[in-house]
C-alpha positions in Angstrom: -14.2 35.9 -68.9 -11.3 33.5 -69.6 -9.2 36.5 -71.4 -10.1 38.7 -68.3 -9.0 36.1 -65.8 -5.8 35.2 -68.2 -4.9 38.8 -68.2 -5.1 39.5 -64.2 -3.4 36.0 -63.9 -0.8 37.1 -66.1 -0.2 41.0 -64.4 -0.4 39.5 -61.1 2.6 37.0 -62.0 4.7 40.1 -63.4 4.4 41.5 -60.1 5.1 38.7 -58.2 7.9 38.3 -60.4 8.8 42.3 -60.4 8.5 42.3 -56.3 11.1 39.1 -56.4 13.5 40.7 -58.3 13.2 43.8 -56.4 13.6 42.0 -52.7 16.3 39.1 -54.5 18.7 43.2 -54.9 17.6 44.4 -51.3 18.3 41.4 -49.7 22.0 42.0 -51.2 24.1 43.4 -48.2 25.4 46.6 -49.1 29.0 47.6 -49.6 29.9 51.5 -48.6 32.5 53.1 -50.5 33.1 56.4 -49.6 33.7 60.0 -51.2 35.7 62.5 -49.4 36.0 66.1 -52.0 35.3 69.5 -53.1 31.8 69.8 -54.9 31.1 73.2 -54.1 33.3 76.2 -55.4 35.6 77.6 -57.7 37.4 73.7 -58.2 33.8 71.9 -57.9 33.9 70.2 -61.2 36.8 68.4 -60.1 34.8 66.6 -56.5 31.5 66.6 -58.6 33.1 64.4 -61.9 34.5 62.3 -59.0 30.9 61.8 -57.3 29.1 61.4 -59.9 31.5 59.2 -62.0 31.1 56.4 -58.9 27.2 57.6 -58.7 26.8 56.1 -61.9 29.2 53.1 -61.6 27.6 52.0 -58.8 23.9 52.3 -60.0 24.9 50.4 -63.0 26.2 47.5 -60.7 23.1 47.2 -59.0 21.5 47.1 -62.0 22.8 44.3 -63.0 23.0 42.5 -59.9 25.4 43.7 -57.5 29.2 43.0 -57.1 30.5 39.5 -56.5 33.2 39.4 -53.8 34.2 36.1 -52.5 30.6 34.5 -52.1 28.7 37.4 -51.2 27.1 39.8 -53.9 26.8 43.2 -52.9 24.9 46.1 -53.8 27.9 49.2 -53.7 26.3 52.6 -51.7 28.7 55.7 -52.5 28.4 57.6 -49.4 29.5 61.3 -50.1 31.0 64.4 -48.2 32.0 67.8 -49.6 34.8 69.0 -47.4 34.3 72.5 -49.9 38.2 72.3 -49.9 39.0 73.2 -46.8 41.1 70.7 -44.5 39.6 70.7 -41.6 36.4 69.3 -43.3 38.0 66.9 -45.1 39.3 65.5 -41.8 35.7 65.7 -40.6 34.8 64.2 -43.7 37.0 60.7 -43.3 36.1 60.4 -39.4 32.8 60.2 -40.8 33.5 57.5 -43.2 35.8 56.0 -40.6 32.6 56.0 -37.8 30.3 54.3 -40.9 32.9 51.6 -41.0 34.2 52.5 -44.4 37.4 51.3 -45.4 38.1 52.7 -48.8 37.4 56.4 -49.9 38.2 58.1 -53.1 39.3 61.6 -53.0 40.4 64.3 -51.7 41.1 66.6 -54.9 43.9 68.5 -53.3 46.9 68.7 -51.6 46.1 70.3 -48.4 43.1 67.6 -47.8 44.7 64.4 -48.9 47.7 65.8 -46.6 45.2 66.5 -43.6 43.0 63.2 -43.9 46.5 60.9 -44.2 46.9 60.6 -40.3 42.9 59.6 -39.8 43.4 57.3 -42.9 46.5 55.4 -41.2 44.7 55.3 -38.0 41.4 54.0 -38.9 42.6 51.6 -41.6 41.2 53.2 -44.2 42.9 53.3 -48.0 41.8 56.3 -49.8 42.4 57.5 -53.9 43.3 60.6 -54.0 43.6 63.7 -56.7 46.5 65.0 -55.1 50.4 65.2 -56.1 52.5 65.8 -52.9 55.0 62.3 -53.3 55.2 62.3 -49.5 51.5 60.6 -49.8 52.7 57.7 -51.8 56.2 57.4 -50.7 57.1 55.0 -47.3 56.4 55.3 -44.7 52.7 56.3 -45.9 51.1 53.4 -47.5 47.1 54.1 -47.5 47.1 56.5 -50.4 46.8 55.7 -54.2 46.9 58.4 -56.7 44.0 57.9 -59.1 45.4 60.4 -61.5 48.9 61.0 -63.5 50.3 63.7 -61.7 51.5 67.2 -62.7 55.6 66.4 -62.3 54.7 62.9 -65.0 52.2 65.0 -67.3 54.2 68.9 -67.3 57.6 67.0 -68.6 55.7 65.2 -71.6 53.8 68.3 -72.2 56.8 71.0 -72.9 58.7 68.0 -74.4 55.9 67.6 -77.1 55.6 72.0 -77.4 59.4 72.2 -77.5 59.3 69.1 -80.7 56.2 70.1 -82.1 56.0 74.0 -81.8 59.0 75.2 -81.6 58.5 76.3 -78.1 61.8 77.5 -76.4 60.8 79.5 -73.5 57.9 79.5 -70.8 56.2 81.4 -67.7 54.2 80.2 -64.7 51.6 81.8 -63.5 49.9 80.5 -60.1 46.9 81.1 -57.3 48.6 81.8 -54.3 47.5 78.6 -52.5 50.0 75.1 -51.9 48.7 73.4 -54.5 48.9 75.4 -57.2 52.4 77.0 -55.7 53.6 72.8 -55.9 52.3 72.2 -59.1 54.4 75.7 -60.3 57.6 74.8 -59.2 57.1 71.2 -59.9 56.5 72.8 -63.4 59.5 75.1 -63.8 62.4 72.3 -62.4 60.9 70.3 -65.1 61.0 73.3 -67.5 64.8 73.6 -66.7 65.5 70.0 -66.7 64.6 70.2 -70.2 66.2 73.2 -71.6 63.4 75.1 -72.1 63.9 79.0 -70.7 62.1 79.9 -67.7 61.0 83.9 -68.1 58.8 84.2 -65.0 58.0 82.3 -62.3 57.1 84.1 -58.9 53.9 86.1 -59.6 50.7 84.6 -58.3 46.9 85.8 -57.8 44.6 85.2 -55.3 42.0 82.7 -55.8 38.9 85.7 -55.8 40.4 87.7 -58.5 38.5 89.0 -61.0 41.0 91.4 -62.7 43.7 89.1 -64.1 45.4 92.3 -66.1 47.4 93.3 -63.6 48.4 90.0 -62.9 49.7 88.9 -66.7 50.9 92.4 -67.6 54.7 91.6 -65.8 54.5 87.4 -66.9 53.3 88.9 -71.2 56.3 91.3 -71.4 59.1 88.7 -70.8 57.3 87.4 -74.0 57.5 83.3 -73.7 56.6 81.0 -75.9 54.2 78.9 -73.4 52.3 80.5 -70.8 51.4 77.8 -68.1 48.7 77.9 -65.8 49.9 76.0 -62.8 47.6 74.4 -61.3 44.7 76.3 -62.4 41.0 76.0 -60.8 38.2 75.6 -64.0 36.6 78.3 -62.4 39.8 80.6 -62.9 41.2 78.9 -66.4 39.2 81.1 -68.7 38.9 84.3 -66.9 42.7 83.8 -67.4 43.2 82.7 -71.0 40.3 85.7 -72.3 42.6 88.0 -69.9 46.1 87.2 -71.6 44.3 86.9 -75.2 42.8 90.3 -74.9 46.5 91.6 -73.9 47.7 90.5 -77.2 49.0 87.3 -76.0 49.9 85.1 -79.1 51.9 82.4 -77.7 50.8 79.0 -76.2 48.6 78.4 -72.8 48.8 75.0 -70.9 48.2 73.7 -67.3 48.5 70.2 -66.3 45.1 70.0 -64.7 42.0 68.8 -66.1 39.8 71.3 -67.3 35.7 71.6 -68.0 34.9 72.5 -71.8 31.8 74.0 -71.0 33.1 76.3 -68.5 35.9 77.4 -71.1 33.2 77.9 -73.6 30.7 80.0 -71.6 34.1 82.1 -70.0 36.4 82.3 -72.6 34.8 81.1 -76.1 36.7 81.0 -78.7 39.7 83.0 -76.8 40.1 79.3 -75.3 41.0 77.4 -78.8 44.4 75.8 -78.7 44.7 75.8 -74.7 45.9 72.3 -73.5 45.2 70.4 -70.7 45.4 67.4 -68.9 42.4 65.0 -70.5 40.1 62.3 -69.3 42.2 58.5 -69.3 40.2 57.6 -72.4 40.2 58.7 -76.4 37.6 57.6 -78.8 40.4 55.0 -79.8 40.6 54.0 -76.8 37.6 53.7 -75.5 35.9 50.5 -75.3 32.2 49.3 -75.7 31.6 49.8 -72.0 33.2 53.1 -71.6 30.7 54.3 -74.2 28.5 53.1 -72.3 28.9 54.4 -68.8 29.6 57.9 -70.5 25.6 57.1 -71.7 24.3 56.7 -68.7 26.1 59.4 -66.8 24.8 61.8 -69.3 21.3 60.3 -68.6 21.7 60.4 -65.1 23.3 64.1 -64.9 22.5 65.9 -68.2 26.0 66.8 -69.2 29.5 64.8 -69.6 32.5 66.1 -68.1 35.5 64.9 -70.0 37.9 64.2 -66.8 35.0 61.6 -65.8 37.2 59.5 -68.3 39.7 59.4 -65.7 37.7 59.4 -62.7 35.8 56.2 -63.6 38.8 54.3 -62.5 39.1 54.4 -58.6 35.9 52.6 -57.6 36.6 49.9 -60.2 40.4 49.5 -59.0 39.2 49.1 -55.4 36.4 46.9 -56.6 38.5 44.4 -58.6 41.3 44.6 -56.1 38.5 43.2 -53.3 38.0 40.7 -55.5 41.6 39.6 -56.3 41.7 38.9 -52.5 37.7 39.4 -50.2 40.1 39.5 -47.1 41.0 43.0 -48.0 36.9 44.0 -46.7 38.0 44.6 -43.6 41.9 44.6 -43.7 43.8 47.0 -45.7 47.0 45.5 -45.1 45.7 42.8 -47.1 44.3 45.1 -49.8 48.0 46.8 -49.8 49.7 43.4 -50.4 47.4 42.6 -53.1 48.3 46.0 -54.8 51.6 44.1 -55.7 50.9 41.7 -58.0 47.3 42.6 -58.8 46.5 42.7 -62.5 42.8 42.4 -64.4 41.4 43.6 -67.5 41.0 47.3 -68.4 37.1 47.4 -69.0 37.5 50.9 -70.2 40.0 50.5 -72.8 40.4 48.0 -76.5 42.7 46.0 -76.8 44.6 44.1 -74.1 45.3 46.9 -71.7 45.4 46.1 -68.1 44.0 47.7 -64.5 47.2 47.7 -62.2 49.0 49.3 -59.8 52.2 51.5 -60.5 54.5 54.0 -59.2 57.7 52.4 -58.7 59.6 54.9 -60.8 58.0 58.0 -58.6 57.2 56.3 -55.0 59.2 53.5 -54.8 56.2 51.7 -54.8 52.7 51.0 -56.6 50.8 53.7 -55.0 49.1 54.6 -58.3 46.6 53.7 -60.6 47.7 53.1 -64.0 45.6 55.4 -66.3 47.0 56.6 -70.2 48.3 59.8 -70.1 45.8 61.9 -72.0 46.9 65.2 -73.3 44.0 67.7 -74.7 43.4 70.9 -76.5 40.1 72.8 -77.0 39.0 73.9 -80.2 35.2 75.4 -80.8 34.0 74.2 -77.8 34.9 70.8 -77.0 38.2 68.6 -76.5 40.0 66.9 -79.2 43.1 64.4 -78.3 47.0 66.1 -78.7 48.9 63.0 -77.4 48.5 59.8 -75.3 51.0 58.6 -73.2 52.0 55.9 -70.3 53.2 56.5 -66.5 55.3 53.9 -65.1 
């Protein structure tokens, strides 16, 4: 009887302790962070490694507590929208976040969106991280945009400097969807082509994002035989119908896009067509990458199934916005406070060894720190998954 009584004694404290624990985290008010992106479609691994990437962020804060900001704690909600990369959604996307009182939104992932969304932004006081390159979003008079990513015009320069030193590369073609962003990205990519030295062979053909035939498409861009074919701007959907299409032309030469890329769509679409193609990476190495890095890639894979590589990179924008809170709780409910902080603001990189730091730059593409400051990761695929080329810095 006494080891019967000690026994339901004992369970019955668990659970009083268990049911404590759980009403100590919901009596946390909740902080709303929002996500504004394409997860559906031919560029959905680019909105999905966003949402997920904060998904898993933010269940691991919980976890542990919540988020300490001034001398509240806070459990952090990511409340999501797939605007299926279309404008006028993602408008409809940040009114939403603006109605739920949201103040800071990562994405969109493309130019046209985090274009459209700037004026509702501005309006509503709301700073938002997006994936997209157009400098008119980060240069004054905007102000409520950061770009949580290097950009094409910082990456494409370091990449054809590193072909032209390392492979001998001397001349290069652009091939491009015929959509803005990807149109941008390409001639982004050819005046920093020229600017270098390198030969530009072709430049003007494009495809439409549907294609399914890409041999008509390559034939005129293969027979001004270049040394580096680049996809500009290049959708992970469309990356390895492209590469298998130019290899099985007889294409020899290099392939390279500054966009980040999915290894498992390049090995179930192109195989081993794909090895050597280099891409923009995810903002971490396994040099680089500190104890907690390795351990939010662990739990994402838990949580999801399956890593994606850019999620490297994406990690960032919910801690920058967290930490930034911090540096100054005002910014909850004034972004103008947030934006001054952005200055000076400096913490520790939790992502990286060493001594590397979570601030803002930009001043030598914007004129001001409208950017997160990530490594520059350069990648190529070989047999399946992504090995590190180069690492580099963006001021």
């Amino acid at each position: 009887m006494k080891k019967r009584h000690f026994l339901k004694t004992t369970l019955m404290a668990s659970l009083a302790s268990l049911a404590f624990s759980q009403a100590a985290v919901a009596a946390n008010p909740v902080l709303k962070i929002g996500f504004v992106g394409v997860t559906s479609g031919p560029a959905a691994s680019w909105g999905i490694s966003n949402q997920r990437s904060m998904e898993t962020r933010a269940a691991w804060i919980n976890e542990t507590g919540g988020v300490k900001i001034g001398g509240t704690t806070y459990n952090v909600e990511i409340v999501a929208f797939d605007d299926q990369k279309d404008p006028k959604r993602a408008i409809a996307g940040m009114e939403k976040m603006a109605q739920e009182g949201i103040h800071y939104v990562v994405g969109p992932n493309v130019d046209d969106g985090a274009a459209a969304v700037r004026p509702v932004a501005e309006q509503k006081g709301i700073m938002y991280f997006p994936y997209a390159f157009p400098k008119s979003l980060y240069t004054k008079p905007a102000s409520n945009a950061v770009l949580g990513m290097v950009a094409n015009y910082q990456s494409g320069p370091a990449i054809y400097s590193y072909m032209m030193k390392n492979k001998g590369v001397k001349s290069v073609a652009f091939v491009a969807a015929n959509e803005s962003d990807p149109l941008s990205q390409r001639d982004g990519g050819v005046a920093a082509a020229k600017a270098l030295g390198l030969k530009v062979t072709s430049s003007n053909v494009t495809y439409q994002v549907d294609t399914t035939d890409f041999t008509p498409v390559l034939l005129p861009v293969l027979k001004t035989r270049p040394d580096l074919l680049v996809l500009s701007g290049v959708s992970p959907a469309n990356a390895p119908q492209l590469i298998r299409s130019a290899r099985e032309l007889g294409y020899k030469g290099l392939i390279s896009t500054e966009t980040a890329q999915d290894a498992n769509v390049l090995k179930e679409g192109a195989g081993d067509l794909a090895n050597g193609f280099v891409s923009v990476g995810g903002a971490s190495t396994p040099q680089l990458a500190s104890d907690m890095m390795r351990e939010f890639v662990k739990r994402y894979t838990k949580m999801f199934g399956e890593y994606n590589d850019e999620s490297n990179t994406k990690v960032y924008a919910l801690e920058y916005i967290l930490e930034t809170l911090k540096a100054n709780p005002k910014g909850m409910k004034d972004v103008a406070v947030f934006q001054k902080t952005m200055d000076t603001f400096e913490a520790p990189n939790p992502y990286m060894v060493g001594d590397a730091k979570l601030k803002y730059v930009g001043m030598s593409s914007f004129g001001q720190k409208r950017q997160v400051s990530v490594p520059l990761v350069v990648n190529v695929y070989n047999g399946g998954k992504f090995e590190t080329l180069f690492v580099a810095q963006v001021d």
